[in-house]
C-alpha positions in Angstrom: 0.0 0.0 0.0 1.3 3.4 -1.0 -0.1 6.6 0.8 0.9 9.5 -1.6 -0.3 11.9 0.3 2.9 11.2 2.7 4.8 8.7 0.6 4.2 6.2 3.6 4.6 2.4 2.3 2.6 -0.7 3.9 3.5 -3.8 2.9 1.9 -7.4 4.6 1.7 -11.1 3.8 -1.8 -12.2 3.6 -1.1 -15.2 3.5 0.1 -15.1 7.4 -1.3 -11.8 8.6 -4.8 -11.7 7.3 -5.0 -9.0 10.1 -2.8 -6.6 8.3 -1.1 -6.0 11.8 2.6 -6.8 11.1 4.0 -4.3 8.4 7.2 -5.9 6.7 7.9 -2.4 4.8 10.6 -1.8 7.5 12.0 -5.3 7.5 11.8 -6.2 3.7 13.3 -3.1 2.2 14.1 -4.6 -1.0 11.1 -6.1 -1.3 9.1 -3.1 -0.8 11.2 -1.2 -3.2 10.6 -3.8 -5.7 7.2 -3.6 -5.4 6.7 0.4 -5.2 8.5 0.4 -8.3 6.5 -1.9 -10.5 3.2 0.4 -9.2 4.6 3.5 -9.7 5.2 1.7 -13.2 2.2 0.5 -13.8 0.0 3.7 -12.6 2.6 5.8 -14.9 1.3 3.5 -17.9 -2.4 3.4 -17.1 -2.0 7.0 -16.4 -3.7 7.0 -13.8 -5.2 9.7 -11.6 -2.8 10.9 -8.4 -2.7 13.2 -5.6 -1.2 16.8 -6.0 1.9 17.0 -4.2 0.9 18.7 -0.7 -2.4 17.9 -0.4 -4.2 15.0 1.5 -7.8 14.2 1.3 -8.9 16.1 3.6 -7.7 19.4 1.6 -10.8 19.6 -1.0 -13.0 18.5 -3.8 -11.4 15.5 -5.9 -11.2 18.2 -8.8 -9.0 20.5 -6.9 -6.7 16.8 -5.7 -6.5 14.8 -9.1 -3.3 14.6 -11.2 -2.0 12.4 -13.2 1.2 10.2 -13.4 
């Protein structure tokens, strides 16, 4: 999971933590920058919608937050 709004990075093994209570991100660095990388990839390609550096979703309407990748 990637939180744009603060750049903060989840990462969890469903397969043993259904819970989502132990976050790897810290403990599987590679991992995780694997991962980020292929999204960031993959939104880039779909070009998909994105928050506006600085804001969070709390900030205003979803036409004042969307940008693209």
């Amino acid at each position: 999971i990637k939180f744009y709004d603060n750049n903060e990075l989840l990462l969890f093994n469903l397969e043993n933590d259904i819970e989502e209570k132990n976050n790897l991100a810290m403990t599987k660095p590679k991992k995780c920058e694997f991962l980020e990388t292929a999204l960031d990839t993959y939104l880039q390609n779909v070009k998909a919608p994105k928050w506006k550096t600085g804001l969070t979703w709390k900030s205003g309407t979803v036409e004042k937050i969307n940008s693209f990748h």
